[in-house]
C-alpha positions in Angstrom: -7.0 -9.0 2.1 -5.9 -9.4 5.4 -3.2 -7.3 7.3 -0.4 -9.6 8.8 0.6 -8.2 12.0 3.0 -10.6 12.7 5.4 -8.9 9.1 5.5 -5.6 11.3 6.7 -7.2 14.4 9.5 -8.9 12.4 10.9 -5.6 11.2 9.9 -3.2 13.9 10.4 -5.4 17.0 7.9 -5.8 20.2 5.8 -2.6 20.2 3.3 -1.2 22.6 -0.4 -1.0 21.8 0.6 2.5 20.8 3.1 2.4 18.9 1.6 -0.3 16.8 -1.6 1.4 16.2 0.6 4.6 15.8 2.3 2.7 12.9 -0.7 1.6 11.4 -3.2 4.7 11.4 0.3 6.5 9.6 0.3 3.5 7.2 -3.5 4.0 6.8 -2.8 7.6 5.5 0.2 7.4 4.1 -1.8 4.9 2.2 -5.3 6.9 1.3 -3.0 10.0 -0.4 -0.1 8.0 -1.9 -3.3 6.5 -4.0 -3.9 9.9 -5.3 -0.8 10.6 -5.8 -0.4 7.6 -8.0 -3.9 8.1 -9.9 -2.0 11.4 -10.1 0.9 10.9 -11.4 -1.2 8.2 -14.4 -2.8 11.0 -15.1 -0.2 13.1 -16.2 2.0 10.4 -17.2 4.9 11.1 -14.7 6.4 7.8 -14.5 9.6 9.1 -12.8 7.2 10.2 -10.1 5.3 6.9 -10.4 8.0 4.4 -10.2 9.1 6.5 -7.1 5.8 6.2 -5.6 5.2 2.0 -6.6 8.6 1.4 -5.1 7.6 3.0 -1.6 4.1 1.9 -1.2 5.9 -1.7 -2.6 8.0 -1.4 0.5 6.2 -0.4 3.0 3.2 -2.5 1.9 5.1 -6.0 2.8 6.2 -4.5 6.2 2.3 -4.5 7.4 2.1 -7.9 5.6 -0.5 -6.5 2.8 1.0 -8.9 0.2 -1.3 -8.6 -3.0 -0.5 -4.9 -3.0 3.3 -5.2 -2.8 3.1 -7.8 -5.5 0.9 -5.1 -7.7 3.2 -2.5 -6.6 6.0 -4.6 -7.8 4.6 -4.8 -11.1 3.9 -1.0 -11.5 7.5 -0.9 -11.3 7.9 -3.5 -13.7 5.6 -1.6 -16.0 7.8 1.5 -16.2 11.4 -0.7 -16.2 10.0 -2.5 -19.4 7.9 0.7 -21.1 4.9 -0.8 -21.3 2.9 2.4 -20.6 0.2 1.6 -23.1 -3.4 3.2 -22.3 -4.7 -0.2 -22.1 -2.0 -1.7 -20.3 -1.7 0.8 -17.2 -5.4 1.6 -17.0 -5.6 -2.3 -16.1 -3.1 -1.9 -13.5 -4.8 1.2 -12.3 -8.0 -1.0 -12.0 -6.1 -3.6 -10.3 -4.0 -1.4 -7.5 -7.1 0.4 -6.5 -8.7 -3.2 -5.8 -5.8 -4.0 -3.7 -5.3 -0.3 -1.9 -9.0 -0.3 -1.1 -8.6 -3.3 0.3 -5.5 -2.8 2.3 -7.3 0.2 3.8 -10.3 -1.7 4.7 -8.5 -4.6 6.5 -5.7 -1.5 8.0 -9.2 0.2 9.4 -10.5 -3.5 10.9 -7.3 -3.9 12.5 -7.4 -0.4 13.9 -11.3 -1.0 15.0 -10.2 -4.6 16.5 -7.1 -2.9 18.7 -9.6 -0.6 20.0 -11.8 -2.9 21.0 -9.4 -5.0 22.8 -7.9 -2.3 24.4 -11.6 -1.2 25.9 
């Protein structure tokens, strides 16, 4: 996965080599615990809680351009909209957002590592 600076130019404007590494080490951890707090809210079967939490991370996900995850948060959504809560059903969705958070971290910590490095 790659993260598509370009998206968060188009909806935050020119930025300085601050704020846009601001923006994207606060994406980074808004990231790492809204994870959890979807595992989480699985876990205890909260959909209310995780339909709210999909539909953020959906949002914010295609503002830093991390496509695959938006498009897996879409369907989360989906998933409670329609009922199809099955075990099967949302552990394979669970499977499938952690492969695409883990890799939106990843390429949000390369980009972070590749500003620094430019900026040095």
């Amino acid at each position: 996965m790659t993260i598509d600076l370009s998206k968060l130019s188009q909806h935050a404007g020119h930025l300085t080599y601050a704020e846009e590494k601001d923006l994207l080490c606060t994406f980074y951890t808004s990231l790492v615990k809204r994870h959890q707090d979807i595992v989480e809210a699985v876990r205890l079967n909260n959909w209310q809680h995780f339909k709210a939490l999909t539909h953020g991370l959906k949002s914010s996900s295609l503002y830093y351009g991390a496509r695959p995850l938006h498009l897996c948060c879409e369907q989360g959504e989906q998933l409670v909209d329609t009922k199809q809560l099955g075990s099967d059903v949302i552990q394979k969705w669970l499977a499938d957002f952690t492969q695409h958070s883990y890799a939106a971290q990843c390429a949000l910590a390369e980009v972070i590592k590749q500003l620094d490095t430019a900026r040095d």
